[in-house]
DRENTORKOL-3810 file (N, C-alpha, C; in nm, 4 decimals):
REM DRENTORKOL-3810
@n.u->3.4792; n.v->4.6271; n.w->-6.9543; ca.u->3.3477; ca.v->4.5764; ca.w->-6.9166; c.u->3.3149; c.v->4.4476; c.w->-6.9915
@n.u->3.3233; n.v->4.4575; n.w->-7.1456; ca.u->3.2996; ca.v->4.3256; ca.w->-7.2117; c.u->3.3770; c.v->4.2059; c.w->-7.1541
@n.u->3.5303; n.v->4.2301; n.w->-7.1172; ca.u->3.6034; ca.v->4.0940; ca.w->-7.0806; c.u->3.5531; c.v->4.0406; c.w->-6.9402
@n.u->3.5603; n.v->4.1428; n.w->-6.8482; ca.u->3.4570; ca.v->4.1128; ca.w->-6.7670; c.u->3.3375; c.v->4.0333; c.w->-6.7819
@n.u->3.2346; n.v->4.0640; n.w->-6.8555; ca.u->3.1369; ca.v->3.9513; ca.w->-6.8941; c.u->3.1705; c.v->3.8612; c.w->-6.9351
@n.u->3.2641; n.v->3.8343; n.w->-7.0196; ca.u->3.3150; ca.v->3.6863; ca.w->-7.0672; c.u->3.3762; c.v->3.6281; c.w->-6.9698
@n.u->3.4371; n.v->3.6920; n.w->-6.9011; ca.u->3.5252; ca.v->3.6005; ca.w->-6.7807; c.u->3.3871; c.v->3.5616; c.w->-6.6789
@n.u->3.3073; n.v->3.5981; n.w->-6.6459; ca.u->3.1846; ca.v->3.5696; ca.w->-6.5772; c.u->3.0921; c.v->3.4783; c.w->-6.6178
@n.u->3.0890; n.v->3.4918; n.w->-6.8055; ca.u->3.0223; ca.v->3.3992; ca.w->-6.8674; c.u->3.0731; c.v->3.2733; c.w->-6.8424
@n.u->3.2185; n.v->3.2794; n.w->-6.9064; ca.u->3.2734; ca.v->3.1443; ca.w->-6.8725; c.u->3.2900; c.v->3.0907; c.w->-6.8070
@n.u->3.3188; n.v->3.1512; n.w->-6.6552; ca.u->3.3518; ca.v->3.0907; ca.w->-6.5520; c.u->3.1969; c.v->3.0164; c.w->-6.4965
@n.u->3.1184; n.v->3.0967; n.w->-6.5567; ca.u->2.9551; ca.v->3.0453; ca.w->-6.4529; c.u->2.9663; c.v->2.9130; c.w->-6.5742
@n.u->2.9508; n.v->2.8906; n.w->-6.6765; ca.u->2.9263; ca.v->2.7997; ca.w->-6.7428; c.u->3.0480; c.v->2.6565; c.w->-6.6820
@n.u->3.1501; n.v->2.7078; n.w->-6.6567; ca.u->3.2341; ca.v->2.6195; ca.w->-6.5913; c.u->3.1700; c.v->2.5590; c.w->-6.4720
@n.u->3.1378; n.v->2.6395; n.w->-6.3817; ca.u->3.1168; ca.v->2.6284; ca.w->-6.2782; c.u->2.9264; c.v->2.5337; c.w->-6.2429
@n.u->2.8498; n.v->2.5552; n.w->-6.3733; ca.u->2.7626; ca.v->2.4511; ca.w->-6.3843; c.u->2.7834; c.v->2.3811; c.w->-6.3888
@n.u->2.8438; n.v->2.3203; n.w->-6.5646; ca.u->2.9089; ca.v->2.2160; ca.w->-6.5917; c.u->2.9292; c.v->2.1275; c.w->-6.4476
@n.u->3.0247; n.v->2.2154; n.w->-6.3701; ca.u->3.0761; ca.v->2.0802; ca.w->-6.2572; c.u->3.0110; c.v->2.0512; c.w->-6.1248
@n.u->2.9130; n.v->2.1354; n.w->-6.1006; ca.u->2.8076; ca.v->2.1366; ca.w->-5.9857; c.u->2.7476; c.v->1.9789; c.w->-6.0541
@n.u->2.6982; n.v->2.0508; n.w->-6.2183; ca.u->2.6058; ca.v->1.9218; ca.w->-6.2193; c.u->2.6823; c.v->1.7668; c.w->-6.2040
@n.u->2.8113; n.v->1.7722; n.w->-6.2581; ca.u->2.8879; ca.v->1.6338; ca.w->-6.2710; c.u->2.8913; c.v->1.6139; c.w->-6.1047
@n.u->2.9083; n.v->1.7404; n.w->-5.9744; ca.u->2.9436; ca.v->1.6517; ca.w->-5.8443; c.u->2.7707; c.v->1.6507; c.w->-5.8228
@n.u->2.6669; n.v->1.6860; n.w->-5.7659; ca.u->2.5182; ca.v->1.6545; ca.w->-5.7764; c.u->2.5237; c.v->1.4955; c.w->-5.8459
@n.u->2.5698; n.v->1.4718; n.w->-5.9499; ca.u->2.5464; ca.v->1.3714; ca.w->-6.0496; c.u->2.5860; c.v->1.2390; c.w->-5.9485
@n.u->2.7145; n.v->1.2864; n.w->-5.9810; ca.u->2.8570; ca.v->1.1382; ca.w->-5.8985; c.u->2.7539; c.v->1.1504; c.w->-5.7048
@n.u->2.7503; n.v->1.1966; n.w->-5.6602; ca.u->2.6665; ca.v->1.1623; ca.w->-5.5361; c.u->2.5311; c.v->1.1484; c.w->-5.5193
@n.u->2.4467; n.v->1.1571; n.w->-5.6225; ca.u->2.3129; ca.v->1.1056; ca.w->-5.6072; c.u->2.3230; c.v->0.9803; c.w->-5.5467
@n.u->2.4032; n.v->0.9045; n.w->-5.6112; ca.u->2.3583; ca.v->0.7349; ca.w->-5.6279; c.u->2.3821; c.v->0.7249; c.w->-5.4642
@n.u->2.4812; n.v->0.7876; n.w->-5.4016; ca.u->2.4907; ca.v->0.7726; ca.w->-5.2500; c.u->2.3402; c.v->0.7900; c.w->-5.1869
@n.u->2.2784; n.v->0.8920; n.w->-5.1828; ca.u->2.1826; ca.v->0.9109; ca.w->-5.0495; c.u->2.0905; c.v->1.0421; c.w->-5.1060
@n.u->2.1030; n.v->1.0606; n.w->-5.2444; ca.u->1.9904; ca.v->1.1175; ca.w->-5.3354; c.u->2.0532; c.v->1.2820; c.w->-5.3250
@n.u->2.0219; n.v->1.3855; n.w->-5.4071; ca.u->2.0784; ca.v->1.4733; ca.w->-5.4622; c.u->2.1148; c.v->1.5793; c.w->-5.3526
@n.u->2.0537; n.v->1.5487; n.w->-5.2594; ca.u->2.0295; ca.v->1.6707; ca.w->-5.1424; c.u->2.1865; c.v->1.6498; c.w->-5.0680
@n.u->2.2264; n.v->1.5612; n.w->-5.0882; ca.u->2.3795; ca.v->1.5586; ca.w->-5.0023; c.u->2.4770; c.v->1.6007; c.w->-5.1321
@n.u->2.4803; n.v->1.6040; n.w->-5.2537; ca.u->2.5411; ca.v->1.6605; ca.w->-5.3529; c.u->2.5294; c.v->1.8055; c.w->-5.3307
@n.u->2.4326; n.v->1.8469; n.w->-5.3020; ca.u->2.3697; ca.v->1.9872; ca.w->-5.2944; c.u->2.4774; c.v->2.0737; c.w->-5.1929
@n.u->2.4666; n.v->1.9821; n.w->-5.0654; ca.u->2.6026; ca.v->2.0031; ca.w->-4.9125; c.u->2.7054; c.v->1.9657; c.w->-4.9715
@n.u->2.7791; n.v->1.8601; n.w->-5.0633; ca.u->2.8927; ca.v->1.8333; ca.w->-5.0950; c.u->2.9534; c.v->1.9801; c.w->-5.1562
@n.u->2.8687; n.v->2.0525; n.w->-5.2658; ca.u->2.8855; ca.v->2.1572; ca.w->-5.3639; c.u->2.8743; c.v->2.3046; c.w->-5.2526
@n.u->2.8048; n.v->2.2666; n.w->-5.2049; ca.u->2.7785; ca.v->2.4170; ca.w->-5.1436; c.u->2.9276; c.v->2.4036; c.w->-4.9854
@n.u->2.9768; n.v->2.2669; n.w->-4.9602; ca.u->3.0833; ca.v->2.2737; ca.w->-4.8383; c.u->3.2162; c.v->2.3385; c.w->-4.9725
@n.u->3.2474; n.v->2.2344; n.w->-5.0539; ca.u->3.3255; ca.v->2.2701; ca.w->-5.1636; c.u->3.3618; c.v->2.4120; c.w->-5.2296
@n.u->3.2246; n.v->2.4594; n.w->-5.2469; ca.u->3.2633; ca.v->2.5764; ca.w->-5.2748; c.u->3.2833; c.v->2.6972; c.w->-5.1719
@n.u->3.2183; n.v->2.6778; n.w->-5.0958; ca.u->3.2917; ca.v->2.7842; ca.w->-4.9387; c.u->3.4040; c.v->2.7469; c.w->-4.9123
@n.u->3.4598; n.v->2.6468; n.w->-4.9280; ca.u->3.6024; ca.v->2.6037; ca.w->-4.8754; c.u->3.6786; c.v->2.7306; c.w->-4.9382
@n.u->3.6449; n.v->2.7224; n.w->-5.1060; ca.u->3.7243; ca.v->2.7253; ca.w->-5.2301; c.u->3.7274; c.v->2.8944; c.w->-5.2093
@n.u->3.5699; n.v->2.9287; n.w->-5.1742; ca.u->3.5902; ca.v->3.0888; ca.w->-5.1865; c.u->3.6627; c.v->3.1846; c.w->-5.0569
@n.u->3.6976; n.v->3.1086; n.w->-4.9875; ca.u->3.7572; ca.v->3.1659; ca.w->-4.8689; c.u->3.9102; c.v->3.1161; c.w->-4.8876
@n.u->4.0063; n.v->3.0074; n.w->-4.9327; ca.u->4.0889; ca.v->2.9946; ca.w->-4.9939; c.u->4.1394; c.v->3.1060; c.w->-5.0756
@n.u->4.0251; n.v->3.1346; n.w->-5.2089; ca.u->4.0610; ca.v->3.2050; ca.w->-5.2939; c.u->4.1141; c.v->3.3367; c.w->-5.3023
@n.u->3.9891; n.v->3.3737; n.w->-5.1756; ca.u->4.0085; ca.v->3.5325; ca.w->-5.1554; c.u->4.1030; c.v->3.5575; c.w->-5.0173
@n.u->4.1076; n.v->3.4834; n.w->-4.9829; ca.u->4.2133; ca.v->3.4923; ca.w->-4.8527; c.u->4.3351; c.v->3.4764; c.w->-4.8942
@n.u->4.3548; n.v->3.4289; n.w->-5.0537; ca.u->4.5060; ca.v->3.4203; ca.w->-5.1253; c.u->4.5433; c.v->3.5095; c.w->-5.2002
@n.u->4.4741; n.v->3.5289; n.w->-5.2809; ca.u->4.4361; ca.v->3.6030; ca.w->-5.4152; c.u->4.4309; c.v->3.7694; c.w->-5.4154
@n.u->4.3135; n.v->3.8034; n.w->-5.3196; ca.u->4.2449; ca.v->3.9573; ca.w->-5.3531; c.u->4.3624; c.v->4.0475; c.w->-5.3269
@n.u->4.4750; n.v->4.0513; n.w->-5.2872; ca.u->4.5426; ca.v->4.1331; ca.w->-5.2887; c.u->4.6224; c.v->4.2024; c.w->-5.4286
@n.u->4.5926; n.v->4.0797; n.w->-5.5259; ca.u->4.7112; ca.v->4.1177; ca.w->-5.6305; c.u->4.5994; c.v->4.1520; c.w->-5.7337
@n.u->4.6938; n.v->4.2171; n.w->-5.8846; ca.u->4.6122; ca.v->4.2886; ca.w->-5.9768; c.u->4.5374; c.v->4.1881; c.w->-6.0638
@n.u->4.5570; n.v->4.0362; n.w->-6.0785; ca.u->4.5256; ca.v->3.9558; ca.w->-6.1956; c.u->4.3609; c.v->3.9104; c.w->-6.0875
@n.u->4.3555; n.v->3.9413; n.w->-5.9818; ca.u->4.2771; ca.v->3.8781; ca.w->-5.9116; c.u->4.1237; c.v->3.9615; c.w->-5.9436
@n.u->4.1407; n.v->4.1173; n.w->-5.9240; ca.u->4.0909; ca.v->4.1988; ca.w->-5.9592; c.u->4.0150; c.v->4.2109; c.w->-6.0816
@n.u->4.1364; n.v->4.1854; n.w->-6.1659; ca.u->4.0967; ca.v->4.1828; ca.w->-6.3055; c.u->4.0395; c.v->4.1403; c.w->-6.3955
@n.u->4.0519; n.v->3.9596; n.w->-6.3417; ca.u->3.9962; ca.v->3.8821; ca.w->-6.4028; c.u->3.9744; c.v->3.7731; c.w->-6.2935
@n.u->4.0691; n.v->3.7565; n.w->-6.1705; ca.u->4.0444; ca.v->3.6530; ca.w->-6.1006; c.u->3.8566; c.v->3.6463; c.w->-6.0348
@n.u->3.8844; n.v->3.7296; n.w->-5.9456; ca.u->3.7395; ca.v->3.7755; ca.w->-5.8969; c.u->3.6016; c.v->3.7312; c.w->-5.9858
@n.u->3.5882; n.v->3.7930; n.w->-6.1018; ca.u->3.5368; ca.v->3.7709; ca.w->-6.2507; c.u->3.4826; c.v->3.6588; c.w->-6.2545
@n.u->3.5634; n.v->3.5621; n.w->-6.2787; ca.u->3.5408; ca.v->3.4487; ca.w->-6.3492; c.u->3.5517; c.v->3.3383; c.w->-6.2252
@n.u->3.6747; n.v->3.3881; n.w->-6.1029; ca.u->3.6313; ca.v->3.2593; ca.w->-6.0379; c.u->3.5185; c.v->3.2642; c.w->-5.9442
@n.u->3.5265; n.v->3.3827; n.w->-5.8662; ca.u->3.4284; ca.v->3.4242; ca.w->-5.7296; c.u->3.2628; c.v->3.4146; c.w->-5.7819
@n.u->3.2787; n.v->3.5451; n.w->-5.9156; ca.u->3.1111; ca.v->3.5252; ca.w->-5.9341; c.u->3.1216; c.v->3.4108; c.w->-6.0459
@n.u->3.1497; n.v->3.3579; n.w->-6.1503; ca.u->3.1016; ca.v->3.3177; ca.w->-6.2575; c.u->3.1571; c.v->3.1597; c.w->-6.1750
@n.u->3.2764; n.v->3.1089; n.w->-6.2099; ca.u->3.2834; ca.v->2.9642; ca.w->-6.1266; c.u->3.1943; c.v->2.9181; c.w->-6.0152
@n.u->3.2055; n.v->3.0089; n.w->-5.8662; ca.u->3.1774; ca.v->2.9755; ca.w->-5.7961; c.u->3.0275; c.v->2.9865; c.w->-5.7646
@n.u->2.9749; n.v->3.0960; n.w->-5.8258; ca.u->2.8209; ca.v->3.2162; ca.w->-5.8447; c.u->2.7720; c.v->3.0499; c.w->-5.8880
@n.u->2.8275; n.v->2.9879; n.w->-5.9742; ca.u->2.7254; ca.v->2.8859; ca.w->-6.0565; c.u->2.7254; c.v->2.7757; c.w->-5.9527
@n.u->2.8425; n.v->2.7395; n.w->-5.9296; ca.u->2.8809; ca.v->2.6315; ca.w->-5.8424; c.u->2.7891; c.v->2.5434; c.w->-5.7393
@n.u->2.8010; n.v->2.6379; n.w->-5.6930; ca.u->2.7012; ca.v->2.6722; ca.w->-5.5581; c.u->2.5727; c.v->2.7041; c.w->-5.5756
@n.u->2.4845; n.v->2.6300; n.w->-5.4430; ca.u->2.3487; ca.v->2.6018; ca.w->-5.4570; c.u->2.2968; c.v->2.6475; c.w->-5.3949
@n.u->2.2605; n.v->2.7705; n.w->-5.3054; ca.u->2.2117; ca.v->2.8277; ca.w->-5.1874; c.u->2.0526; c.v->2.7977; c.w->-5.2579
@n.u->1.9754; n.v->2.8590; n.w->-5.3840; ca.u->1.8938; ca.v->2.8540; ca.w->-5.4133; c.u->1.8299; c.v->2.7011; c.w->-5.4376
@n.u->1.8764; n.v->2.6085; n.w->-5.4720; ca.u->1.9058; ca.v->2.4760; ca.w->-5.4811; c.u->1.8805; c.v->2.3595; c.w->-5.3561
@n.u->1.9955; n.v->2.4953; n.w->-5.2557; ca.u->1.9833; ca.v->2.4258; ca.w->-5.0965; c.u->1.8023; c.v->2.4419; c.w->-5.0536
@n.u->1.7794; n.v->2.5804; n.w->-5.0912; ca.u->1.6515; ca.v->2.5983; ca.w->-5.0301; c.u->1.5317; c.v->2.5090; c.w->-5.0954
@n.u->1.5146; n.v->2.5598; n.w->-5.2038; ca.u->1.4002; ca.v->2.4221; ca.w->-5.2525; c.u->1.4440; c.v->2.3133; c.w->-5.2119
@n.u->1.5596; n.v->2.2595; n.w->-5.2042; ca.u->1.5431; ca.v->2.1036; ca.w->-5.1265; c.u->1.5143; c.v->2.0990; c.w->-4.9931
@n.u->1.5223; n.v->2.1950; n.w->-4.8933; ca.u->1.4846; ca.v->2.1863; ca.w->-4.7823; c.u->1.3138; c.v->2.1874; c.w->-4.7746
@n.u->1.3284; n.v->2.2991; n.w->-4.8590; ca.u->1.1191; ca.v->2.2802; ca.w->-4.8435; c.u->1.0845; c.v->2.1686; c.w->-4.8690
@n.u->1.1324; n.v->2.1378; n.w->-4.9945; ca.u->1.0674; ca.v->1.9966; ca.w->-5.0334; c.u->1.0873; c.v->1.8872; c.w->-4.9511
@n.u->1.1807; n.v->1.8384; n.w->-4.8644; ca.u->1.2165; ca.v->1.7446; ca.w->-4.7559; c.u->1.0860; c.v->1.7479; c.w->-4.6464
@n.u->1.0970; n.v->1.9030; n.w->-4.5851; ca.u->0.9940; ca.v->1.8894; ca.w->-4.5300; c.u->0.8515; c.v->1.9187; c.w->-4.5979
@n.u->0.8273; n.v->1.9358; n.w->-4.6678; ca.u->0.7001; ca.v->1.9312; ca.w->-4.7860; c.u->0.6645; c.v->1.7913; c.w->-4.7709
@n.u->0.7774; n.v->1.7064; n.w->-4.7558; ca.u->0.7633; ca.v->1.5521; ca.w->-4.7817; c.u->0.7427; c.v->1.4459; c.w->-4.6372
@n.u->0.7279; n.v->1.5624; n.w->-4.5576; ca.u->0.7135; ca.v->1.5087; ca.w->-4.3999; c.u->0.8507; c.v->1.4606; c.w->-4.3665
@n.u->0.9548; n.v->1.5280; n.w->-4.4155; ca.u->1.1059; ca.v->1.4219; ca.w->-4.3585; c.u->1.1417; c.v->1.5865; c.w->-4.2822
@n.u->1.1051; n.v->1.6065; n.w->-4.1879; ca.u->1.1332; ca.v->1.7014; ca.w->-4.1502; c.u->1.2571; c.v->1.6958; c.w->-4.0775
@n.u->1.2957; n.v->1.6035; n.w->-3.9554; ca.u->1.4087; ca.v->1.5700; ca.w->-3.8904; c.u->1.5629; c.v->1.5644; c.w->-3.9882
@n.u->1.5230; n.v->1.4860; n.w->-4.1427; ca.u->1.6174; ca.v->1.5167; ca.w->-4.2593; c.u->1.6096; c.v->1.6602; c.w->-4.3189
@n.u->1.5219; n.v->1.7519; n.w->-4.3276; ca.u->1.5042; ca.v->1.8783; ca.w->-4.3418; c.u->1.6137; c.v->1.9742; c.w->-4.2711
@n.u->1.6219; n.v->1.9041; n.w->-4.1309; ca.u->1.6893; ca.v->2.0260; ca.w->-4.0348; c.u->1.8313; c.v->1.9518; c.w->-4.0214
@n.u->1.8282; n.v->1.8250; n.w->-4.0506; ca.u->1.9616; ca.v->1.7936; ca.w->-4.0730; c.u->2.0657; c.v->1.8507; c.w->-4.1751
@n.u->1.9262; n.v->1.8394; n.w->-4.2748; ca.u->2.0318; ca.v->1.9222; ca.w->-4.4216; c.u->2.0424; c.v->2.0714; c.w->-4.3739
@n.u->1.9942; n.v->2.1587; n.w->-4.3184; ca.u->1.9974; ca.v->2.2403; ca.w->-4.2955; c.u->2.1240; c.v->2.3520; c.w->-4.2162
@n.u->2.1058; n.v->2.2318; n.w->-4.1021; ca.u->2.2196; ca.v->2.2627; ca.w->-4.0064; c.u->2.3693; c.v->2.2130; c.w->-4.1092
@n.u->2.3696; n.v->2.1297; n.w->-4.1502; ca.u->2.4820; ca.v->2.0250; ca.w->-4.2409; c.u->2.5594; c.v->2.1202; c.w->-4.3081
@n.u->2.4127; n.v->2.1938; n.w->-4.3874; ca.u->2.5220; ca.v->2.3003; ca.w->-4.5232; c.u->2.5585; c.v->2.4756; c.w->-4.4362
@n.u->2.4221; n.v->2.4561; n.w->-4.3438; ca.u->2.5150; ca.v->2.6236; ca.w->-4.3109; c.u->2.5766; c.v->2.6403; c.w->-4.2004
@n.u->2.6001; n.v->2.5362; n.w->-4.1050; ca.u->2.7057; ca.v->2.5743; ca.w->-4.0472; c.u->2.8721; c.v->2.4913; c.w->-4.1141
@n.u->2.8289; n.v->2.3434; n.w->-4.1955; ca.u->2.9075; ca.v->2.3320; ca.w->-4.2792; c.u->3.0215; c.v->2.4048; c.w->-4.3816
@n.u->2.9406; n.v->2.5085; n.w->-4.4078; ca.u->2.9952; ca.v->2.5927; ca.w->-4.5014; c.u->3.0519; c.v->2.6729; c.w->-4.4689
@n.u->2.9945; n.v->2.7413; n.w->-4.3062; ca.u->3.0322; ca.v->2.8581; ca.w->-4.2430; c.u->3.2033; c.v->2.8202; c.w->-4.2207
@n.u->3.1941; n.v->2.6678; n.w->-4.1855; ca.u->3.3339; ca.v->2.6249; ca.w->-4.1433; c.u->3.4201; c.v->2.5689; c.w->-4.2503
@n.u->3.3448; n.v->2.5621; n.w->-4.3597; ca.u->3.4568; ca.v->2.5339; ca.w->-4.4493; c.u->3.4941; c.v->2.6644; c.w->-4.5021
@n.u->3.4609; n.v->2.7877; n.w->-4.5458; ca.u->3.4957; ca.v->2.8885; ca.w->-4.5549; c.u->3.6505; c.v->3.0018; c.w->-4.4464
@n.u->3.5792; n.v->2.9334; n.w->-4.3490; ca.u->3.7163; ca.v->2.9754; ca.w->-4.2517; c.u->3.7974; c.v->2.8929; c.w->-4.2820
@n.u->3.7717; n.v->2.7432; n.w->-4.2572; ca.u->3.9182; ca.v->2.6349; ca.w->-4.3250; c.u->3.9656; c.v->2.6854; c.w->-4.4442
@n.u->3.9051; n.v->2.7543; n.w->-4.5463; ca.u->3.9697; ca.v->2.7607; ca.w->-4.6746; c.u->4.0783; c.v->2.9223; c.w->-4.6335
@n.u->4.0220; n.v->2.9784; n.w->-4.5354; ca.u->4.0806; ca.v->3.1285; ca.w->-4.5505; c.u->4.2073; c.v->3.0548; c.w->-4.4420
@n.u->4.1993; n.v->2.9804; n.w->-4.3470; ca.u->4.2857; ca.v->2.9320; ca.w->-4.2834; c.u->4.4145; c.v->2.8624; c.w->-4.3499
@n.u->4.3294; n.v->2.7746; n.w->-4.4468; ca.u->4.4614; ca.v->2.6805; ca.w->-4.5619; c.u->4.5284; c.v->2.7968; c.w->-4.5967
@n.u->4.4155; n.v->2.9206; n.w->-4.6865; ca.u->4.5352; ca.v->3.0055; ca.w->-4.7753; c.u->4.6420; c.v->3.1078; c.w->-4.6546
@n.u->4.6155; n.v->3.1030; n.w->-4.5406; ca.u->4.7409; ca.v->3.1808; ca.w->-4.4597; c.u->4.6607; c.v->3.3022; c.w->-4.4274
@n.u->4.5614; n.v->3.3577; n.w->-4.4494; ca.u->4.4594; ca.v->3.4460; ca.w->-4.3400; c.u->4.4513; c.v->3.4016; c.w->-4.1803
END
């Protein structure tokens, strides 16, 4: 149970760490809300890859799952992130950019998630 938490700890702390550096590196493009879709396409790619490669064997279980699925990716990713920026878009009267971001990250994601289970041979 304890390594478990550490592999979760670490991996989520990893997995901030680099949300914030890609959020960061694409602000300057078109402001944080497309960092937000960059992170949240990225990491559906990654978690359907992962587990479409991975979940069968014992290290995956053990520690893979752990640290990459919830703690890497758990942090990674912005669903909560996605949503306050959508309110706030349209909060801000950009509503037409509201439903753009909207449609962008979840059917975005929906399809990068199958591409990733597709890359790993699912």
């Amino acid at each position: 149970m304890t390594r478990t938490l550490i592999a979760i700890a670490f991996g989520g702390a990893c997995g901030a760490v680099f949300r914030y550096a890609v959020v960061s590196l694409v602000a300057w493009w078109g402001g944080h809300v497309w960092g937000t879709v960059l992170v949240n396409l990225v990491g559906s790619f990654a978690i359907g890859a992962i587990v479409a490669s991975a979940s069968d064997t014992s290290w995956f279980e053990s520690f893979g799952r752990p640290f990459l699925v919830v703690g890497v990716l758990g942090a990674f990713t912005t669903f909560s992130a996605f949503s306050l920026d959508a309110v706030h878009l349209y909060d801000a009267g950009r509503s037409l950019t509201a439903l753009a971001y909207i449609v962008a990250t979840v059917a975005g994601c929906l399809l990068a998630a199958k591409a990733g289970m597709h890359v790993a041979g699912a």
